[in-house]
N, C-alpha and C positions, 0 to 999 in steps of 0.2 A: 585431762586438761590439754594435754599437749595436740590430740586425737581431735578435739574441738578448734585447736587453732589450723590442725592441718586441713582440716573441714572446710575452717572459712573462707584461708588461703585458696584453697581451691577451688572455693565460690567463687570468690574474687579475680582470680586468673580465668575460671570459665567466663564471666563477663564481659572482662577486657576481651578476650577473644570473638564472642560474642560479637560486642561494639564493632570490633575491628572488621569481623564480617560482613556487618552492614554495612558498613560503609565502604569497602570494596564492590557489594555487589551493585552499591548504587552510583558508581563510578563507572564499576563495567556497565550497567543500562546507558549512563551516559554515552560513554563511547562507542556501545553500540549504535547510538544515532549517528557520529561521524563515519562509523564502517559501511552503516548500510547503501550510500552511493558509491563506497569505494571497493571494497575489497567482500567476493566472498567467503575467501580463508579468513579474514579477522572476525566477521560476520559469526564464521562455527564457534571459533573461540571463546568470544566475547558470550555468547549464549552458554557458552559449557557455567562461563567463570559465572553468567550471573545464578545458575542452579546451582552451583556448588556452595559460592558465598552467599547464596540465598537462605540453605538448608542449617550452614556453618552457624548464622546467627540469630539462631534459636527463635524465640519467641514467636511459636507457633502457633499458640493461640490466641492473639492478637493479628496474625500473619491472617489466619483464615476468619478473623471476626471483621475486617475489615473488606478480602475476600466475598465472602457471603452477602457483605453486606452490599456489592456490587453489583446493582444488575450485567454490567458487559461483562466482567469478568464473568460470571456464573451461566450465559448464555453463552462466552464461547467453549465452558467444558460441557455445557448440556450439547453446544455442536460437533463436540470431538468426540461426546459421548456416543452421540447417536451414526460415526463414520466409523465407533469399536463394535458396537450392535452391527451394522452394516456390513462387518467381517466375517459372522456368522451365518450368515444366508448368502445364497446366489453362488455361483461356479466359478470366481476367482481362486486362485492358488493362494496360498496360505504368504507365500513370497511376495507377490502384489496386494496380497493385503497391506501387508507390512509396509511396503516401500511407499502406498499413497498414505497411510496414516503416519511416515516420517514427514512427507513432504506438507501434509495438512500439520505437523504438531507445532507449527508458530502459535496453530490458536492461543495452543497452553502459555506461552510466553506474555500472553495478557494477564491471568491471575496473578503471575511470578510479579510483572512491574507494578500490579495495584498498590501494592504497599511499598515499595522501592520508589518511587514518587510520589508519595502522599506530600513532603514539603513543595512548597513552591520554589526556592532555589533549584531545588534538584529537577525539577520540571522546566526551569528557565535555563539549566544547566545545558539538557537534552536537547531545546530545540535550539542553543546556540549553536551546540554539535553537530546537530542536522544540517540549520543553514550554512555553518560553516565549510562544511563539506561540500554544498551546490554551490556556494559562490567558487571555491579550489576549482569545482568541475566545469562552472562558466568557465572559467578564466583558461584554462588548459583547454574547454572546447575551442576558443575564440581563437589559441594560439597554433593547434593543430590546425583549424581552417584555413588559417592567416601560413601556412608552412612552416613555422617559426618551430614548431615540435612536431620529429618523426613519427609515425604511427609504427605499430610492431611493437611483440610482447604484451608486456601488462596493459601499453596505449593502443586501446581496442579499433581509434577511428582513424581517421585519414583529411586529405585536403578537401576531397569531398563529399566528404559524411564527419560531420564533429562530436560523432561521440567522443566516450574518455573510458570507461571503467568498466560499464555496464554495456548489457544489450540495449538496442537502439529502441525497444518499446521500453524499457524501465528506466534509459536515460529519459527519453521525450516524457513519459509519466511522471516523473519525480520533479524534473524538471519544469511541467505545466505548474503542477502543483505547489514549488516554491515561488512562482512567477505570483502567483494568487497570494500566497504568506508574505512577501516583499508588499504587495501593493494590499494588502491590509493592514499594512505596519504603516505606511505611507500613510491612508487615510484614516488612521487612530493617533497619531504622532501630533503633537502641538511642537516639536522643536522644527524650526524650517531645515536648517541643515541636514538632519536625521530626514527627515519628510523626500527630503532631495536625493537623499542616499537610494531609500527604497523605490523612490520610483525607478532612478537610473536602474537598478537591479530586477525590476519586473519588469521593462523595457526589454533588457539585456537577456532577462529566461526567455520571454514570448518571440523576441526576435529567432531565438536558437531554436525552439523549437517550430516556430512556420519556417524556418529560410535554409536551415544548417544541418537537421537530422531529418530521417525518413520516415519518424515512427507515427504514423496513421490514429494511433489511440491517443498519440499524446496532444493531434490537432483536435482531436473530439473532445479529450478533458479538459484543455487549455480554451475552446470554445464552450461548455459548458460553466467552465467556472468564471467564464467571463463575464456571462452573462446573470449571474447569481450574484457576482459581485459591486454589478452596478446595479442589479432588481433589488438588492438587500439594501445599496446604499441612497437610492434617488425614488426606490419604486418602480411605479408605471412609465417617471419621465425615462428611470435607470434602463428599461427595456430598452423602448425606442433610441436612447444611446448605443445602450448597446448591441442592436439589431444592426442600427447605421454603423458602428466600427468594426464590427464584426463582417456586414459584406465589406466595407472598404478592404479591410486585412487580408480577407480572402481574393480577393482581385487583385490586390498587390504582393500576396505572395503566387498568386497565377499568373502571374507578369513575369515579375524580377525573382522568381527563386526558380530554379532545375527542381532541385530536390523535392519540393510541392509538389511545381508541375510533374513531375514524372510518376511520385506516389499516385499523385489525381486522372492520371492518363492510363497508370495500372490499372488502378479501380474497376474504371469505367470499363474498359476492355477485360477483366477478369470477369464481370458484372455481365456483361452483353456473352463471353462464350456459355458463362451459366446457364443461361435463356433462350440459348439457339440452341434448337434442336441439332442442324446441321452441323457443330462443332463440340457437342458434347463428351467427344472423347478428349476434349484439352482441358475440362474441368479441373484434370489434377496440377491447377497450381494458383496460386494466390488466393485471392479471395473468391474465385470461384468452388475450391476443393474444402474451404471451409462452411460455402454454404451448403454442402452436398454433404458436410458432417453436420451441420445443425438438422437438417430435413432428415439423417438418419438416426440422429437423437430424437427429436420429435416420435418418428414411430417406434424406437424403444420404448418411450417414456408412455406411449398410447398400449403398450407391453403390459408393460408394469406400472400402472401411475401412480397405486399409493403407497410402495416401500421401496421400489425400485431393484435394480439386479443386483443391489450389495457392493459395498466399495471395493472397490477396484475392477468391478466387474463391467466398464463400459469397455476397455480394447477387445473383449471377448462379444461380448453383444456386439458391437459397430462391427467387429470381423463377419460375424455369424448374417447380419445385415445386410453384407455390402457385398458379399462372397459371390464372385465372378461376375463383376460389375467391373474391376480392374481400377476401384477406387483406393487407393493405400491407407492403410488401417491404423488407427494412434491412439495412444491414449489419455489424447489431451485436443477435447470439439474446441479448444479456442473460446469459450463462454461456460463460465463459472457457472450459471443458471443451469443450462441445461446440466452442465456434469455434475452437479448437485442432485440432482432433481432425475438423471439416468442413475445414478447410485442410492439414493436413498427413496426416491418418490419425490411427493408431492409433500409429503413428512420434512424429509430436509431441505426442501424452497420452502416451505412457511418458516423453516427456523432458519434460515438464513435471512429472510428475508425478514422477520420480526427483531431479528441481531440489529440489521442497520437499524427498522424505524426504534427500534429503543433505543442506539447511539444519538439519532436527529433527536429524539425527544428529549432526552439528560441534556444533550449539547448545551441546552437553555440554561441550565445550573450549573454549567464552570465557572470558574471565576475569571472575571473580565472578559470582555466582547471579543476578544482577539483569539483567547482560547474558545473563546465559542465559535465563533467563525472558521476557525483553523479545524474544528471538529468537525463542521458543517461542510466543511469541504475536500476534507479527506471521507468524508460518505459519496460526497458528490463524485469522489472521482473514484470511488471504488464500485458505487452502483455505476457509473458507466465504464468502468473498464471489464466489470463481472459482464458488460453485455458482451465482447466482442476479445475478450479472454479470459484463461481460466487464473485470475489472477490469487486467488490462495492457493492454487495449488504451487504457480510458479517461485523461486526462491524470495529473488529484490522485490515485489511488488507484494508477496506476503509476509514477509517480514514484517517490509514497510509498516503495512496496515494493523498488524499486529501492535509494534513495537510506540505508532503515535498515537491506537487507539489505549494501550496499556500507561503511555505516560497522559495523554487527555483527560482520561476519562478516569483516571488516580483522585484528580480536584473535585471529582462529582460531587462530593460530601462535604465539600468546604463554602458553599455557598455562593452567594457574587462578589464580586469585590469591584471597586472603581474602574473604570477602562484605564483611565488616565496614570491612575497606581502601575496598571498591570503591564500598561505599553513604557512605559519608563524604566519596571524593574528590567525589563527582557534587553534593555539598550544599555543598562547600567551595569555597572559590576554587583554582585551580589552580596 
């Protein structure tokens, strides 16, 4: 008798602990979204706490029935699978094996949040977290530009460059990209005041990054998602809108922004010593030494095309490549495609690239238009930032991708729900 109540008792207290696990660990996913623009020590943390309090409560086999029942989830361990396969072939050291599959294991971090956001609260929790953190980071950009806060230490930018936290491509990237979330809030919003909110705030991202930060990728996202968000919302007139504001902006940050003009003045001039034979030896810098690592990926990849030299094994190849060229050797070409696709083949660009089109495809079954668009557009900006960097491999922009496709793409299985429900809960308390 007594052996049977200690039994229960002990059931009973593994559950409460249980419970209590989960809902830690779906606290820390939230806060993960506010770290990810700000801090990347809280960033390690908060991923430790979500596996810990992930494993803590239990319920495992509902953990991976919901898992499996994933296609994102299940594609990014078929892609993490196939960078462990990728360890055992090709002339990397056993040490860069290791270190790119630490820097690629955000994959994993997508099956961890499938089930940690399967409710909607805890989904509307996440991107309060998110946006909450880029508007912090507006607002300290504006105040660093404006003098008003020192740069030095943790405040990464200055009076003229307004970053805040991050590097100046994952401030302008994060940053495009809630410019896009602010003004898909705007035009799903039936409240005028709320309506009024979001525009000032996608105003206020877009301004920052054409006029304030330097980061080149984030004019490319921020004009690609521009132009998606008015084709999505007007059509064909959406185009032509947006074709005519998109050069206006661009002339007007060629006008009145340095920070533009100067990236745009790089370009060209890093672009033209590439192409002249006559100044070939100044290749090594900007945008000219990265396209002299994409042309040396290429003829890796014409090497090896259908499994490639094995992960970790492009600084080895591009060295082996470029060897008394006097081009400096990395092991990061700046584009996700090709360092995919130099480490695995043409094997891991189909699965990468089959990862996104089955994100754009599910997108369509989130619930409400706004999670659908938010999904749609964090593809938009990861297929163009995969052109012109390696952005899973990097920490903030793979995380990122991780951490909004793991809470998005949580809802896949909940069907549609109203826009008008969806855009209200996200504004409302929970």
């Amino acid at each position: 008798m007594a052996e049977g109540v200690t039994e229960h008792v002990y059931k009973l207290e593994e559950g409460v602990i249980s419970k209590r696990a989960d809902t830690a660990a779906k606290w820390s996913g939230v806060l993960l979204g506010f770290s990810i623009p700000v801090s990347t020590a809280l960033d390690s943390v908060l991923k430790v706490s979500v596996l810990i309090f992930w494993l803590l409560g239990a319920g495992y086999e509902k953990k991976w029935g919901l898992i499996r029942s994933n296609p994102v989830a299940l594609l990014c361990l078929v892609m993490f699978g196939l960078l462990i396969v990728g360890g055992f072939y090709g002339d990397a050291s056993w040490a860069e094996v290791v270190r790119y599959l630490g820097k690629y294991s955000n994959l994993l971090l997508v099956p961890l949040l499938i089930p940690i956001f399967q409710d909607a609260p805890m989904r509307r929790n996440g991107l309060r977290a998110f946006f909450l953190a880029m508007i912090v980071t507006l607002v300290l950009s504006y105040l660093i530009s404006a003098g008003l806060l020192p740069g030095g230490g943790y405040i990464k930018g200055s009076e003229s460059h307004g970053i805040v936290f991050r590097s100046y491509i994952t401030h302008n990237v994060l940053v495009a990209f809630s410019a896009f979330g602010f003004a898909t809030l705007a035009r799903m919003t039936e409240s005028p005041p709320w309506r009024v909110l979001w525009i000032a705030l996608a105003v206020i991202a877009a301004y920052n990054v054409l006029f304030m930060v330097k980061g080149r990728t984030g004019y490319l996202v921020l004009g690609v998602l521009f132009v998606y968000f008015f084709v999505d919302w007007l059509r064909w007139r959406g185009l032509v809108i947006a074709i005519g504001c998109a050069s206006l902006l661009v002339v007007s940050a060629f006008q009145f922004s340095d920070v533009f003009q100067t990236r745009f003045t790089e370009t060209a001039a890093d672009f033209y010593m590439w192409r002249s034979e006559e100044v070939r030896e100044e290749r090594g810098r900007g945008l000219g030494l990265r396209l002299v690592w994409y042309q040396s990926s290429l003829a890796i990849i014409r090497d090896s095309p259908v499994f490639g030299v094995g992960t970790g094994g492009f600084e080895q190849a591009l060295a082996e490549k470029v060897k008394h060229s006097g081009v400096p050797v990395t092991g990061n070409p700046h584009s996700e495609y090709l360092l995919i696709t130099v480490q695995l083949g043409l094997v891991g660009l189909a699965a990468l690239l089959y990862l996104f089109y089955t994100q754009w495809r599910l997108s369509a079954y989130l619930p409400g238009l706004f999670e659908q668009n938010l999904a749609r557009g964090l593809l938009l900006t990861f297929m163009t930032t995969c052109l012109v960097n390696s952005s899973l491999l990097d920490h903030g922009e793979g995380l990122f991708y991780a951490w909004m496709s793991g809470l998005l793409f949580a809802g896949v299985s909940r069907g549609k729900q109203g826009n008008r429900e969806a855009v209200k809960c996200l504004v409302s308390r929970s």
